[in-house]
ZAMARGU-4260 file (C-alpha; in steps of 0.2 Angstrom, whole numbers, plus 5000, padded with zeros to 4 digits):
<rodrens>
0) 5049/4919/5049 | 5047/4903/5056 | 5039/4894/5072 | 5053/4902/5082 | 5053/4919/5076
5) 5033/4918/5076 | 5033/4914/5093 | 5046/4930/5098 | 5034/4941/5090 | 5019/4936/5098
10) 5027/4936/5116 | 5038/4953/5116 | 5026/4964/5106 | 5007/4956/5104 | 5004/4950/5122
15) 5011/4964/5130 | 5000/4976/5120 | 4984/4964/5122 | 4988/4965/5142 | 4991/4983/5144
20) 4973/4986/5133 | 4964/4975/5147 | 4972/4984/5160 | 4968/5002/5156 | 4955/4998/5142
25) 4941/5009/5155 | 4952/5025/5155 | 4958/5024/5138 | 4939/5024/5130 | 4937/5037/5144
30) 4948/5048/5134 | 4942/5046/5117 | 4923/5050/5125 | 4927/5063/5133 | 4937/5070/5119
35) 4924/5068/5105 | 4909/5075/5119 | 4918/5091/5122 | 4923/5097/5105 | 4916/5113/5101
40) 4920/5108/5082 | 4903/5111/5071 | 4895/5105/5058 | 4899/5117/5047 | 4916/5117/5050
45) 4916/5097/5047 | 4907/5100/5030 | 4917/5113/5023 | 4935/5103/5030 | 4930/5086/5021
50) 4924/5096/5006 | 4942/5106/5006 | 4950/5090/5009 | 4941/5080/4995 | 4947/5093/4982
55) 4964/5095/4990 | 4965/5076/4984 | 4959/5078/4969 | 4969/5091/4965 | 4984/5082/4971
60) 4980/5065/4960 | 4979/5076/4946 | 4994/5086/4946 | 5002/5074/4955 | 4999/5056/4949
65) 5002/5042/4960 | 5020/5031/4962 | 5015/5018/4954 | 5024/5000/4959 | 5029/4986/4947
70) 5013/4979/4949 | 5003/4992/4937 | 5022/4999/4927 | 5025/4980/4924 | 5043/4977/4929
75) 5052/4962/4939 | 5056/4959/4959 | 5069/4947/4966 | 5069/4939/4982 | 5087/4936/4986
80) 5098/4932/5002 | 5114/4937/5007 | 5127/4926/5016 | 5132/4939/5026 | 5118/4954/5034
85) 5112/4963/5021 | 5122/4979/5017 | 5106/4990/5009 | 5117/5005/5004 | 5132/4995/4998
90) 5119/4985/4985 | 5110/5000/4981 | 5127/5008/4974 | 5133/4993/4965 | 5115/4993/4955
95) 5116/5013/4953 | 5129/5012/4944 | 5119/5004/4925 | 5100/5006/4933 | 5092/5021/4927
100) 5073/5016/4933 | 5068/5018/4949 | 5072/5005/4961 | 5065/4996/4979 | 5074/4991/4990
105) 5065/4981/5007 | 5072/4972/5020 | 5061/4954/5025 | 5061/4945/5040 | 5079/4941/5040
110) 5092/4953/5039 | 5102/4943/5025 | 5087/4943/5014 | 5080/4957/5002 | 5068/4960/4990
115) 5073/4970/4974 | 5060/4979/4963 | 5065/4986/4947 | 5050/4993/4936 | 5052/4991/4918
120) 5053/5008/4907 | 5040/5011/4896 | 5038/4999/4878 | 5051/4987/4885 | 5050/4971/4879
125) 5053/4953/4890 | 5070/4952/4882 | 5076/4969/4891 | 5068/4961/4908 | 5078/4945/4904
130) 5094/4955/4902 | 5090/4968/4917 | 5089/4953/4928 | 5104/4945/4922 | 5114/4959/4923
135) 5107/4961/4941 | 5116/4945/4945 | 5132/4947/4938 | 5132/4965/4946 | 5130/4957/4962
140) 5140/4942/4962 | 5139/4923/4965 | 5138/4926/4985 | 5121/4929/4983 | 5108/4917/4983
145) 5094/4921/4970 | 5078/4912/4980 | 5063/4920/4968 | 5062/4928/4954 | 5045/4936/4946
150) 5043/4946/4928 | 5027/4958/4929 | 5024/4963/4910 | 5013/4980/4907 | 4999/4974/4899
155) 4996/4963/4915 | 4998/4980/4922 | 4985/4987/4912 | 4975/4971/4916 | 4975/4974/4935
160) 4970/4993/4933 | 4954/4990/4922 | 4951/4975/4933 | 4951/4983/4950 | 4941/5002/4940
165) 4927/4988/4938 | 4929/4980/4956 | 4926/4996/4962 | 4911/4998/4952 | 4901/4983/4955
170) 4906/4983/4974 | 4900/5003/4976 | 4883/4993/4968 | 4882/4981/4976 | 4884/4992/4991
175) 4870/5004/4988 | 4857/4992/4980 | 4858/4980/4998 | 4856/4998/5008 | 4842/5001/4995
180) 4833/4986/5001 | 4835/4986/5018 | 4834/5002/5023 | 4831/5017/5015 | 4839/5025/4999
185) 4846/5042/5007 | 4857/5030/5018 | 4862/5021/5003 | 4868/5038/4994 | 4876/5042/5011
190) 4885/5025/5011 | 4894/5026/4994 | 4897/5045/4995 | 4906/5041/5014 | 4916/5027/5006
195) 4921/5035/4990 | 4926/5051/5002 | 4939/5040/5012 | 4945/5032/4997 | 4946/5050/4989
200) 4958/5056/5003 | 4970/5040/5006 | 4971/5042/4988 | 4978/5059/4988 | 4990/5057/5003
205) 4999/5043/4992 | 5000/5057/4978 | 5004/5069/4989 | 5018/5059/4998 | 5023/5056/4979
210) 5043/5044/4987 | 5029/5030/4992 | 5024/5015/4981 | 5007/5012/4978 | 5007/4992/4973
215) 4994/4981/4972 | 4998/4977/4991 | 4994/4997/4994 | 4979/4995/4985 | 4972/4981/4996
220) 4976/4993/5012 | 4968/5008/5009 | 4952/4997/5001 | 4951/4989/5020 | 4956/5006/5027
225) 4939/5013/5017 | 4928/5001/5022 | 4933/4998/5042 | 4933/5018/5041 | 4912/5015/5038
230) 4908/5000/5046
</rodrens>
């Protein structure tokens, strides 16, 4: 992005906001009190939604397993820029026509640059990776400049999952064993149940909206998204 561009940001779109919060941060938190002081919603009704919700998830990952990204399918991604704005829909036809995997297509920070991500079918070997990302470039020519390129095989893949499954683990843990300790253990149940409950949902929104990828980056996000959702 650069100094420049840093500076742009900050000035047209983080300020403003940071200004206009300090300026009507007493009416706004007026709002959201008064909104959650005069529901009329019980506590029934909240039990029996999260529960509906929580299977509705299930449900969904089940029948409808998650878009997985390169990360976890194994795969490649290039960063490449353009000398010109980068056409989207004019590179996506030219690579349409030999790609039969799913591809990603991302604009960055400048328009000439993209990011192409081409997950590997299954039981490919690194010589089909070296040859898809060859072909990538001689589909698209010598007027693009090829700035990073990165293989994922599957087995790191497969790596990442078991890795994160025990992360999870140890962390849920760690998490009820220091609530153990310094508190008592029904909040420590009610800590890990709330937690696994958010995760549980976000995970079944991404399975439900199935066109979305769910990458390691993804994975990071709804982690975060759990655990500011109970602090």
């Amino acid at each position: 992005m650069g100094i420049k561009g840093l500076n742009k940001y900050v000035t047209e779109n983080i300020i403003p906001s940071y200004n206009y919060w300090k300026i009507n941060k007493k009416s706004i938190l007026g709002t959201i009190i008064s909104f959650f002081t005069s529901t009329t919603l019980t506590r029934k009704f909240t039990y029996i939604f999260s529960i509906l919700t929580v299977l509705i998830s299930v449900g969904a990952f089940i029948f409808n397993e998650l878009n997985f990204g390169i990360d976890f399918r194994g795969g490649f991604l290039m960063e490449a820029r353009t000398q010109q704005e980068a056409n989207l829909g004019e590179l996506r036809d030219k690579l349409t026509s030999w790609i039969s995997v799913m591809f990603i297509f991302k604009n960055l920070v400048q328009k000439n640059d993209v990011l192409i991500r081409i997950p590997s079918p299954e039981n490919q070997t690194q010589e089909y990776q070296n040859a898809s990302i060859e072909k990538v470039k001689a589909t698209l020519g010598d007027t693009v400049e090829y700035r990073k390129v990165e293989k994922i095989g599957q087995k790191v893949g497969a790596e990442l999952v078991n890795n994160a499954m025990i992360a999870v683990i140890i962390l849920l843990l760690a998490i009820l064993i220091f609530i153990w300790l310094r508190f008592e253990w029904q909040f420590a149940i009610c800590g890990v149940v709330s937690l696994a409950h958010d995760c549980i949902i976000l995970m079944g929104l991404y399975s439900i909206c199935h066109y979305f990828e769910f990458s390691a980056n993804f994975h990071c996000c709804f982690v975060d998204d759990g655990l500011l959702l109970d602090s």
